[in-house]
C-alpha positions in Angstrom: -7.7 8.9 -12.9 -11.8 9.8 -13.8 -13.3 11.2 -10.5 -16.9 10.4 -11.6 -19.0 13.2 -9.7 -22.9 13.8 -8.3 -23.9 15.7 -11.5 -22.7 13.0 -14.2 -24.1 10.2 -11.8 -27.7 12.1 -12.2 -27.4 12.1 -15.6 -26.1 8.6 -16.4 -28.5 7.2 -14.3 -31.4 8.7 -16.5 -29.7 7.8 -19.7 -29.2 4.0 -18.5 -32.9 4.1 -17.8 -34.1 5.1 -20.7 -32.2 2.2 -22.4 -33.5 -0.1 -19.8 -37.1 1.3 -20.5 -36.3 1.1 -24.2 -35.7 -2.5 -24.4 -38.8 -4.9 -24.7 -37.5 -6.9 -21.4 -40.2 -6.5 -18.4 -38.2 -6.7 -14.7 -39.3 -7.7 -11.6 -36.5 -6.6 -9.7 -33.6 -4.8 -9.4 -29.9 -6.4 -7.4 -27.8 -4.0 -6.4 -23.7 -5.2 -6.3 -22.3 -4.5 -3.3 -20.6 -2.0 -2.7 -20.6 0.0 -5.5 -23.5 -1.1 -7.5 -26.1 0.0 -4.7 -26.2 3.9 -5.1 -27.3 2.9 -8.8 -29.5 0.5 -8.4 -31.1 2.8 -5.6 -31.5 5.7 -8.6 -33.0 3.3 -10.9 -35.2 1.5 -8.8 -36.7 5.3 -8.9 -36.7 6.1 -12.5 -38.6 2.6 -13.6 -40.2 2.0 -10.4 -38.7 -1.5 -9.7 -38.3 -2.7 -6.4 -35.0 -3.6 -5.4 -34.6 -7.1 -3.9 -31.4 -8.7 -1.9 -32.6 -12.1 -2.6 -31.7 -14.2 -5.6 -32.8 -17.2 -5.0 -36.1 -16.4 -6.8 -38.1 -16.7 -10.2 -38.4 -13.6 -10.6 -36.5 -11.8 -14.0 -34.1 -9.9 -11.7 -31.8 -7.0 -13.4 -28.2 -6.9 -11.8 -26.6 -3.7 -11.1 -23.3 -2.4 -10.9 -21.2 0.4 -11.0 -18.9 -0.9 -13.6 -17.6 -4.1 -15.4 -13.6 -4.2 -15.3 -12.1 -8.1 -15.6 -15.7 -9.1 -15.9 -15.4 -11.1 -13.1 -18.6 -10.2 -11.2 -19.9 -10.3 -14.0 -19.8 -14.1 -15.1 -21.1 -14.6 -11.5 -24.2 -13.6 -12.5 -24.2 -15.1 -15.8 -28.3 -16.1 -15.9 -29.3 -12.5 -15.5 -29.4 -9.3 -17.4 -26.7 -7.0 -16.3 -26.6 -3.0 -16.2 -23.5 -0.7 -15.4 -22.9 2.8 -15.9 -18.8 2.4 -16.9 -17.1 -0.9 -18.6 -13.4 -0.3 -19.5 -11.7 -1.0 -22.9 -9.9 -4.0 -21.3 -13.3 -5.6 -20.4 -13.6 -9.1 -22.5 -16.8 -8.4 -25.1 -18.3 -12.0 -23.3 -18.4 -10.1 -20.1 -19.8 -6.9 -21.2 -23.5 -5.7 -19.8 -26.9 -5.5 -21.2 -26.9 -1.8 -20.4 -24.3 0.5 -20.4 -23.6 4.4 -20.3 -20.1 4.6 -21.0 -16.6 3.2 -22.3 -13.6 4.3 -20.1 -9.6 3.7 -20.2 -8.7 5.2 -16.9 -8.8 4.7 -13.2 -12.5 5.9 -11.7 -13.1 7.3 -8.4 -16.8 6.9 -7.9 -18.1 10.3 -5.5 -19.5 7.7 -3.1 -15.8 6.3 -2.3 -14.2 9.5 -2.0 -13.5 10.9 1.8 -13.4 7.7 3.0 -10.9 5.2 4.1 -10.5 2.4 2.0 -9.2 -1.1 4.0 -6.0 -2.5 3.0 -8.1 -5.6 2.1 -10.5 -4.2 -0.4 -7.5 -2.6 -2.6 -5.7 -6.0 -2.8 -9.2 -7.1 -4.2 -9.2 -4.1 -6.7 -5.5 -5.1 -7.3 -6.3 -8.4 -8.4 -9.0 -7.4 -10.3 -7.0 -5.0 -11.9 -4.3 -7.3 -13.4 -6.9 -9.9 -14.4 -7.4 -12.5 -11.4 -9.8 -13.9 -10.0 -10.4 -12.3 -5.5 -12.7 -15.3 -5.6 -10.4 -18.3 -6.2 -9.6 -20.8 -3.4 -6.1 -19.6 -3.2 -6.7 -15.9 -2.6 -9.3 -15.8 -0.9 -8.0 -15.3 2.4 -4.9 -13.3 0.5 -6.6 -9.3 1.6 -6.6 -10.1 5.1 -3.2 -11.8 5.8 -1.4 -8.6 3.1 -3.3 -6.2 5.5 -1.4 -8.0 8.7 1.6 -8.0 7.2 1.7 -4.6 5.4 1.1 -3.2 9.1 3.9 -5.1 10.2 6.2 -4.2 7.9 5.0 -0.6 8.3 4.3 -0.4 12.3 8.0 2.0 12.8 5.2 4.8 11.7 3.4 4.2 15.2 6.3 4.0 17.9 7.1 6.5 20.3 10.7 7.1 19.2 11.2 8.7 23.0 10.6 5.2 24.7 13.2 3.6 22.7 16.6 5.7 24.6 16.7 4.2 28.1 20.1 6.1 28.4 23.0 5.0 31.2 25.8 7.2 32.7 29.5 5.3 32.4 32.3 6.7 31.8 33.3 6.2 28.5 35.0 8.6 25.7 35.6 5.9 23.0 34.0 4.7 20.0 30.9 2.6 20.4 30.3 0.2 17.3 27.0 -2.1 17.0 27.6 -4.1 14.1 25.9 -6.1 11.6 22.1 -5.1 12.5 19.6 -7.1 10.0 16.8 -5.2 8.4 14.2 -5.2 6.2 12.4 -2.5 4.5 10.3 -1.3 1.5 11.3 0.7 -0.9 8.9 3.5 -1.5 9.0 4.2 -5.2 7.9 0.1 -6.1 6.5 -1.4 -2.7 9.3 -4.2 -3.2 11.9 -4.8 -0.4 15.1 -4.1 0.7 17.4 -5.7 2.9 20.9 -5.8 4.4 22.8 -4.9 7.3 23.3 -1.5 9.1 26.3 -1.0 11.7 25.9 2.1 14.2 28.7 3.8 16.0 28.6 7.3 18.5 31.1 8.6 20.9 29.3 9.3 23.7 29.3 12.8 25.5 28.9 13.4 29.0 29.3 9.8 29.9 25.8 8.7 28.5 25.6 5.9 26.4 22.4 3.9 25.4 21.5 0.2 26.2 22.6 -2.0 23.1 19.4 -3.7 22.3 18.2 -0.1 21.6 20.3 0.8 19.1 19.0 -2.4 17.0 15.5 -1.0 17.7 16.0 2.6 16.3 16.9 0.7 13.0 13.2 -1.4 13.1 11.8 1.7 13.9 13.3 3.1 10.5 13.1 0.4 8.4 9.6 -0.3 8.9 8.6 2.4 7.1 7.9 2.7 3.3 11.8 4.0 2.7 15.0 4.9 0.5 18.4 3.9 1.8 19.8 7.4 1.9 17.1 8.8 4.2 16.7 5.9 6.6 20.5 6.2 7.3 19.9 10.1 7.7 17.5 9.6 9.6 18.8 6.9 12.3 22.1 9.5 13.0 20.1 12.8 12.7 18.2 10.6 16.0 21.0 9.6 17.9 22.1 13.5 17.8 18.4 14.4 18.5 18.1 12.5 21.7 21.7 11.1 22.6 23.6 14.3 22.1 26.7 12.2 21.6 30.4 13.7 20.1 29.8 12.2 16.5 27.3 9.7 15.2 27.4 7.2 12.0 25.9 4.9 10.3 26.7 2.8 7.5 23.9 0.8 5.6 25.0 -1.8 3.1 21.6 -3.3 1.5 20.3 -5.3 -2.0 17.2 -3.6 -3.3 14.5 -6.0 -4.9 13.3 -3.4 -7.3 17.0 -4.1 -9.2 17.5 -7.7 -8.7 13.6 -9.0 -9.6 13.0 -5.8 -12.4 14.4 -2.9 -14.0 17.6 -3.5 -14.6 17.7 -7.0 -13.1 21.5 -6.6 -11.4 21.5 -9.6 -9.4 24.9 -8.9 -7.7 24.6 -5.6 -6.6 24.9 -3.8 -3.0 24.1 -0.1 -2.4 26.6 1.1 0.8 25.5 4.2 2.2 26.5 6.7 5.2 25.8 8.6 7.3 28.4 10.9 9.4 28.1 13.4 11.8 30.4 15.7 14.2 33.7 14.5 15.1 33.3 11.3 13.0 32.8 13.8 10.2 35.6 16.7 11.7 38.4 14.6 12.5 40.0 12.2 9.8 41.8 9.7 12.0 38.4 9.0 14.3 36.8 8.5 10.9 39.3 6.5 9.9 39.6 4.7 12.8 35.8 4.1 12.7 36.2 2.5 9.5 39.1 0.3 10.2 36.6 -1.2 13.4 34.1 -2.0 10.8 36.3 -4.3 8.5 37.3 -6.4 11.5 
């Protein structure tokens, strides 16, 4: 990644004006691209003295500006008018490189204008599809940003919940395993974004006689598995909770899940399962509890 600073903006901007000036082409105006191509055309408009304008629909022999030319997609919008960048990248097709141009780059730029500021969900899925050559602007996609930024915050909302209001805890006497079976989830794996899914089953023995509604336990694993995860840690996680809040005898779960980043890449192992556990106090201390928990869990 290039982080493009104040002091090599400065300078670029002069030496794309001086080509500008340099050419025998007289311009009556001067389009800054949103977002990104407005700081520049604010720097030239400047240097040559030409008005910027935020209408096209004119005579007038306007000079497009951007910040760069990547796919070349904004580019070919525009394809009437003269058209000045400070970066293109080596990827960019020659029929969609500028008029003007400072400099030819291979990585990732962060322009000093974007930095220390959120970016929306929806405006990376539009560098994302730029990035691997398609087209934001197609019929297909164009709604695409918005309905991957409603559904990325679903799939990631576990982040937000008050863990707390989840244990509505009861007093009954009981000093026996409890076992919740079969729990569907989904999740995304956090070293490729691709999902996982499966089934968890929870069990705890319950100290002091409390014991936690059942529709709970199903929510402590949303809570979990909406969140960018591995398998290992969201099974850690889920009993390291139950002991947090529950305080019970012995807590476990077992996690048995296929992982998209195997079946659909990589390796491309389209029959296999990860199993994984998790096992605390007397499920791990005593062998025939343990046992016994894992006998239950067959049936």
């Amino acid at each position: 990644m290039f982080n493009y600073g104040v002091n090599e903006f400065q300078s670029d901007s002069i030496l794309l004006s001086k080509k500008i000036s340099d050419s025998s082409k007289q311009y009556e105006g001067l389009y800054g691209v949103p977002r990104g191509g407005i700081p520049l055309a604010i720097s030239l408009s400047h240097l040559l003295s030409i008005p910027m304008v935020t209408d096209l629909n004119t005579t007038k022999n306007i000079l497009i500006v951007d910040d760069l030319v990547d796919s070349g997609r904004t580019r070919l919008r525009f394809p009437h008018n003269d058209y000045a960048t400070i970066h293109i990248k080596k990827r960019t097709p020659k029929e969609c490189w500028p008029t003007y141009f400072v400099r030819l780059e291979g990585d990732w730029i962060t322009y000093f204008w974007e930095r220390g500021e959120k970016t929306s969900s929806e405006e990376l899925v539009v560098r994302l599809f730029e990035n691997i050559g398609e087209d934001p602007n197609r019929d297909g996609l164009l709604d695409t940003p918005k309905r991957f930024d409603r559904s990325i915050k679903y799939l990631t909302s576990g982040y937000d919940v008050d863990i707390k209001s989840v244990f509505t805890i009861f007093e009954e006497s009981c000093d026996q395993i409890v076992i919740l079976k079969d729990i569907e989830f989904y999740s995304l794996c956090e070293h490729h974004l691709l999902p996982f899914f499966g089934k968890v089953t929870l069990a705890y023995v319950p100290r002091d006689n409390k014991i936690i509604g059942t529709s709970k336990l199903a929510r402590l694993v949303d809570i979990f598995s909406r969140r960018l995860q591995i398998q290992e840690r969201m099974g850690e996680q889920i009993t390291n909770t139950l002991i947090e809040f529950l305080n019970p005898i012995g807590a476990a779960c077992v996690i048995k899940a296929q992982h998209m980043c195997m079946l659909m890449r990589g390796v491309q192992k389209q029959n296999s399962v990860m199993i994984t556990s998790s096992i605390k106090g007397v499920f791990l201390d005593s062998v025939k509890l343990r046992a016994e928990f894992m006998d239950l869990i067959k049936l």
